[in-house]
C-alpha positions as CSV (number, residue, x, y, z in Angstrom):
1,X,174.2,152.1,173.5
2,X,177.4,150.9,174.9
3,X,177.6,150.5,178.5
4,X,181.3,150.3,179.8
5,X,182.3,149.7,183.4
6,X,185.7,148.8,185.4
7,X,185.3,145.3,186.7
8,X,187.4,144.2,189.7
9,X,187.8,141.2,191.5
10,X,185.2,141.1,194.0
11,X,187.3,139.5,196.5
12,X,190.0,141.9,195.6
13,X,187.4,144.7,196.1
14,X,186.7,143.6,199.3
15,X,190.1,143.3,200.7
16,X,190.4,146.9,200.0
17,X,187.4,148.2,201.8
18,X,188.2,146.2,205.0
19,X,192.0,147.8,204.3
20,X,190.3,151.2,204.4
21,X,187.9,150.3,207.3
22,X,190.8,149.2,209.8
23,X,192.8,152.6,208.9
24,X,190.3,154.9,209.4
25,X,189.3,152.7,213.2
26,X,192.8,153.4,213.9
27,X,192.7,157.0,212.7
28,X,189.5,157.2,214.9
29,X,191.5,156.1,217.9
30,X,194.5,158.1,217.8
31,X,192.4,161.5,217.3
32,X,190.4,160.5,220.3
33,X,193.6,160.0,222.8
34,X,195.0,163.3,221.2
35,X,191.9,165.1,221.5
36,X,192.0,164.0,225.6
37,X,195.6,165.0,225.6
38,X,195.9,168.2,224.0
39,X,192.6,169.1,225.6
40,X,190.7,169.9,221.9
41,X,187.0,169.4,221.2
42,X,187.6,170.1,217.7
43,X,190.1,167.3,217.3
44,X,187.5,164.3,219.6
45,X,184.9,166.1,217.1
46,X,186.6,165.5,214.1
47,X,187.3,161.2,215.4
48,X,183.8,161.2,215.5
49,X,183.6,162.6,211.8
50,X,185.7,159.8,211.2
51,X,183.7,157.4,212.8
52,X,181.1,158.4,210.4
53,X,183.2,157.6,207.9
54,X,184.2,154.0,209.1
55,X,180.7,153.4,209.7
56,X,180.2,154.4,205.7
57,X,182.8,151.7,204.7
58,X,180.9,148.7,206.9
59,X,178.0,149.8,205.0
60,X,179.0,149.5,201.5
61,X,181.1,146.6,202.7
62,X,178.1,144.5,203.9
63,X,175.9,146.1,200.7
64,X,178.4,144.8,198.2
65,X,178.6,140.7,200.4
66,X,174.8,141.0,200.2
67,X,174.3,142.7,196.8
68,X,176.4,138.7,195.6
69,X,173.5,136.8,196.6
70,X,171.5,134.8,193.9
71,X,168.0,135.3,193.9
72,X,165.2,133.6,195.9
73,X,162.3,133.3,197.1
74,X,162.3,136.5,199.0
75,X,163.9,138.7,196.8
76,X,162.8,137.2,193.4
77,X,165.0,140.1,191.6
78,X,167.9,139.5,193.7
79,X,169.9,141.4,196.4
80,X,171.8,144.1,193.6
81,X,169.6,147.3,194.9
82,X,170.9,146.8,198.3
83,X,173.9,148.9,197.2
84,X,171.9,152.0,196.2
85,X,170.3,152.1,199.5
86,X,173.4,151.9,200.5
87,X,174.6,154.5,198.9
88,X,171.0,157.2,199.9
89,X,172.2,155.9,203.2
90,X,176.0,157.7,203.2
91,X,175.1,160.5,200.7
92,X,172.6,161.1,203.5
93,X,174.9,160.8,205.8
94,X,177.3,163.3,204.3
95,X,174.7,165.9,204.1
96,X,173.9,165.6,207.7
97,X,177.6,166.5,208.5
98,X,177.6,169.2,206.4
99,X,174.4,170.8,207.9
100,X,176.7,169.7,211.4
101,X,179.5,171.6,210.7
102,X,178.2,175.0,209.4
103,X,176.4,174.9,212.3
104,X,179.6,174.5,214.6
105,X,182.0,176.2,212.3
106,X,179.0,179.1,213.2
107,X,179.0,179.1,216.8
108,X,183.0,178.7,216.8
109,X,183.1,182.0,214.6
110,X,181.0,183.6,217.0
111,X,183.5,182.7,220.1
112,X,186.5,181.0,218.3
113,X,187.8,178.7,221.2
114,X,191.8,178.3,221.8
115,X,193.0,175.3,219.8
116,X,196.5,173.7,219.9
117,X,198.1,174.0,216.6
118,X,200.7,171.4,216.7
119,X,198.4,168.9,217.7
120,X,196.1,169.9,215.1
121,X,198.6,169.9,212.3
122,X,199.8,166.4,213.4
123,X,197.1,164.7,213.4
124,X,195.4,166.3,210.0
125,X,198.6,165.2,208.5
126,X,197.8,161.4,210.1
127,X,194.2,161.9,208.4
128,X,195.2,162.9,205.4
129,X,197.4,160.1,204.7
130,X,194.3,157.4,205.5
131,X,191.7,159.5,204.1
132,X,194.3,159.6,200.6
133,X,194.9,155.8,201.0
134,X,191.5,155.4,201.3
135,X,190.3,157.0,198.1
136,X,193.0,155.4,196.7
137,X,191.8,151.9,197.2
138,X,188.3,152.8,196.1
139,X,188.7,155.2,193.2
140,X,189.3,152.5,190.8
141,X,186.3,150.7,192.1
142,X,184.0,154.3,192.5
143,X,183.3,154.3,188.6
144,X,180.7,151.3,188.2
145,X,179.8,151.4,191.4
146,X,177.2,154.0,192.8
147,X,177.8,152.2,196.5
148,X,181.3,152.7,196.2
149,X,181.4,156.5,194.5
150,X,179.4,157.5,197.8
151,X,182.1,156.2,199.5
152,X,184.8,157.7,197.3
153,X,183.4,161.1,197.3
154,X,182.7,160.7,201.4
155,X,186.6,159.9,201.7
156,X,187.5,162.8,199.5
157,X,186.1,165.3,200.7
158,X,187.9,164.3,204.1
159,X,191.4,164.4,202.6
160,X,190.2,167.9,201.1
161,X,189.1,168.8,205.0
162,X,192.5,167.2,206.4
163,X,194.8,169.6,203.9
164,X,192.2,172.4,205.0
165,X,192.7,171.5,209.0
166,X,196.3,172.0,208.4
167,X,196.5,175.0,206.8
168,X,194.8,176.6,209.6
169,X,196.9,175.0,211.9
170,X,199.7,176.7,210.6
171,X,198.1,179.6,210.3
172,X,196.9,178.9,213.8
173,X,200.4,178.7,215.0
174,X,202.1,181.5,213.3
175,X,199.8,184.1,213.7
176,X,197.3,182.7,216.7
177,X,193.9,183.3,213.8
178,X,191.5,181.1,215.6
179,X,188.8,182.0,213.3
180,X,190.9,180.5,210.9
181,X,189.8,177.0,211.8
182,X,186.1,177.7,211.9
183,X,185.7,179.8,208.9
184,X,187.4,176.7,207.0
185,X,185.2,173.9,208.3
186,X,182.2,175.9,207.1
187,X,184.2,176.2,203.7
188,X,184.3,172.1,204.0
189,X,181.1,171.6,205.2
190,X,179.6,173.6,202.0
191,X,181.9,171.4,199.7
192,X,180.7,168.4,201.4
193,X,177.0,169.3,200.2
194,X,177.5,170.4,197.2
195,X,179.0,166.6,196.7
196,X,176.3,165.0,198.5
197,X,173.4,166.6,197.2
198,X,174.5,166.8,193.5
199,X,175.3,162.9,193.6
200,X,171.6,161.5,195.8
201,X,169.6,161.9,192.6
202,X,170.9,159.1,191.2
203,X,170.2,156.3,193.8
204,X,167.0,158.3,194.2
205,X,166.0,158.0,190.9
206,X,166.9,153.8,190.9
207,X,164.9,153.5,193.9
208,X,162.0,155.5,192.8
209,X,162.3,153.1,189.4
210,X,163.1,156.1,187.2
211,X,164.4,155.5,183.4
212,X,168.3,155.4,183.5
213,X,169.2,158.9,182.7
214,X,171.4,158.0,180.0
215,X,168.8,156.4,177.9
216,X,166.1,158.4,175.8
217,X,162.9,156.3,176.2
218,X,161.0,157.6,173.6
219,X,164.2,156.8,171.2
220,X,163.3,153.3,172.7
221,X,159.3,153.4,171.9
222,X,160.2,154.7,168.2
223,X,162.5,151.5,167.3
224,X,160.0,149.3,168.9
225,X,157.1,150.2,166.7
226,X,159.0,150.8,163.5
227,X,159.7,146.7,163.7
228,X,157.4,145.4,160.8
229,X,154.1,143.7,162.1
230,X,154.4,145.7,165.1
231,X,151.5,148.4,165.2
232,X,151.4,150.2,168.4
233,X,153.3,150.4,171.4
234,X,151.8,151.6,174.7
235,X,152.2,151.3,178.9
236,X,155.8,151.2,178.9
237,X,157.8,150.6,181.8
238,X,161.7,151.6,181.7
239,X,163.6,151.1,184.7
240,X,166.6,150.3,186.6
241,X,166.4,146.9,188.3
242,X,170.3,147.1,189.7
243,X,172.9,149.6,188.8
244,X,174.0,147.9,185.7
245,X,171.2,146.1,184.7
246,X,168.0,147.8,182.6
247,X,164.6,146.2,182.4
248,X,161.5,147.3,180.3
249,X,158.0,145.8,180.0
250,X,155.4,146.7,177.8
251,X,152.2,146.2,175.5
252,X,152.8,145.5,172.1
253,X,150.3,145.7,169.8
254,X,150.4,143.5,166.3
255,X,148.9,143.5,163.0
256,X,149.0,139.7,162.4
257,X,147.0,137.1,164.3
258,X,149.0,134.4,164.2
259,X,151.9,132.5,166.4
260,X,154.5,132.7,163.8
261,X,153.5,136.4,163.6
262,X,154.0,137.0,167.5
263,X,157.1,134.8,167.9
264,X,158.9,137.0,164.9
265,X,158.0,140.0,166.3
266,X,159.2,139.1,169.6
267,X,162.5,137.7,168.6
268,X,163.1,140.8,166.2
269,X,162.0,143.4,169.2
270,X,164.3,141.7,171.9
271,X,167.4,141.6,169.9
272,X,167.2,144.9,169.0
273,X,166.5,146.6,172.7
274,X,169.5,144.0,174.0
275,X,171.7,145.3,171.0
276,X,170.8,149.1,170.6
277,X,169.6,149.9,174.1
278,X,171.5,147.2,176.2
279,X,168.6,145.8,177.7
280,X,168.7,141.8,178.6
281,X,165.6,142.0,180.3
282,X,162.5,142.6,178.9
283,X,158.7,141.6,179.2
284,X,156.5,142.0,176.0
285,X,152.8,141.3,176.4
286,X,151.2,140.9,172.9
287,X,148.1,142.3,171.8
288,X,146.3,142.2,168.4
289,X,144.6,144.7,166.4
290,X,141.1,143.0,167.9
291,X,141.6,143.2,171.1
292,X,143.9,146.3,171.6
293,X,143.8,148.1,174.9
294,X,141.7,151.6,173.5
295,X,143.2,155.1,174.2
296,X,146.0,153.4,176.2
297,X,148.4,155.7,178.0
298,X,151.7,155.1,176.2
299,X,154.1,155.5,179.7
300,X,152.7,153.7,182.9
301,X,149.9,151.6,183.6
302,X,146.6,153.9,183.5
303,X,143.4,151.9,183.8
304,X,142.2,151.6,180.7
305,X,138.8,150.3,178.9
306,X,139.9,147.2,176.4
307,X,137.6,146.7,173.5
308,X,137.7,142.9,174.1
309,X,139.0,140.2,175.9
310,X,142.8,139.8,177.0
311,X,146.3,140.0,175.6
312,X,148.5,137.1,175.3
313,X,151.2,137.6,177.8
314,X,154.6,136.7,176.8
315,X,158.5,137.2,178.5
């Protein structure tokens, strides 16, 4: 199983989020003073989207600085995973402004309020070209990264809202619909959660240690037992210990005795889940016909009764 990803610098990978965090502060700024000035909520409530969004970018900025760090003491399995809580963090994020903006794009439809077109038009046109810009720079980056696809997919769907925005401000200014503008930010807002919520399982699933959902485990269990000596395989564990990276750890039971037996088996059963599977790490603790866990469960760790004694643990 062949796992392909787009690599980029990391330092260049940076530079381009703190690009995109510095447009959209500015963005931020400029709707605020042209909210104040052209009187409209709707444009001080859509800076504050935009905040949200900036605050989306700091967060997969400082998950991908910590997600470097070599392991330690602390975190004996390093800091990768930081970068899919991350990543729950602004998927949750986005579906929180969703559930916002059907909410106001409701009460708006209900008493559309009096919004300055020009202004409206302006500044979505200002927002579409950082929100653009800014899934420019990460879309590149958004495909082996599920940090940075949360982000992607957050800045999308705000270009998608700022070409919205502006069609009904020119529809706002040619024939005065002000339900226009509401009815479209609920059109957003569901968008936004169909994104959101069809994209969470995944760092869901890492963080709950599910199997990677590429990867058929019992395709896994089959090639480990058909290995010659090897007679049983049972409490398997498949799971995702960063985005990239796939561990396993299991009991394997043999039919020799011997060292020479174990140290075969072992060699023959970690080259072939690195080669066919792609997984580097793996932890194999060896049992023998005499001393076989009895009725073991063959996913998980069910306590079991052992006939005798103990396995010999081996990584």
């Amino acid at each position: 199983m062949a796992h392909d990803h787009a690599h980029i610098d990391p330092e260049s990978g940076d530079r381009r989020v703190s690009i995109a965090i510095w447009a959209n502060a500015l963005l931020t700024a400029a709707q605020i003073v042209g909210g104040i000035f052209a009187g409209s909520l709707a444009l001080i409530a859509d800076a504050l989207h935009n905040f949200s969004d900036m605050a989306s970018l700091v967060i997969a900025f400082v998950a991908r600085k910590i997600a470097r760090r070599p392991a330690d003491e602390r975190m004996t399995f390093g800091y990768g995973r930081i970068e899919v809580v991350a990543a729950l963090i602004n998927y949750t994020t986005l579906i929180l402004v969703g559930l916002y903006l059907i909410y106001e794009g409701g009460m708006r439809m209900i008493d559309p309020p009096q919004v300055a077109g020009w202004t409206v038009v302006i500044l979505g046109g200002v927002a579409l070209v950082v929100d653009t810009l800014t899934a420019l720079l990460t879309y590149s980056m958004q495909k082996g990264s599920v940090n940075i696809r949360a982000l992607f997919l957050h800045n999308l769907s705000d270009a998608l809202a700022s070409v919205a925005v502006i069609i009904g401000g020119i529809l706002i200014i040619l024939y005065d619909l002000r339900w226009v503008d509401p009815a479209i930010t609920i059109g957003i807002a569901l968008y936004i959660l169909y994104l959101a919520l069809t994209e969470i399982g995944d760092p869901i699933r890492m963080l709950m240690l599910g199997s990677p959902p590429d990867m058929d485990a019992g395709a896994v269990v089959e090639a480990m037992t058909n290995v010659e000596g090897v007679r049983d395989v049972h409490h398997v564990h498949l799971w995702q210990m960063q985005e990239h990276e796939v561990a396993l750890d299991c009991h394997v039971v043999l039919e020799g005795t011997g060292l020479e037996d174990l140290e075969s088996a072992k060699d023959t059963l970690k080259g072939i889940l690195a080669d066919d599977f792609g997984i580097t790490h793996s932890s194999l603790e060896f049992e023998t016909l005499g001393n076989a866990h009895e009725n073991a469960s063959l996913f998980g760790h069910a306590d079991r009764r052992k006939s005798k004694g103990e396995g010999t643990g081996t990584d």
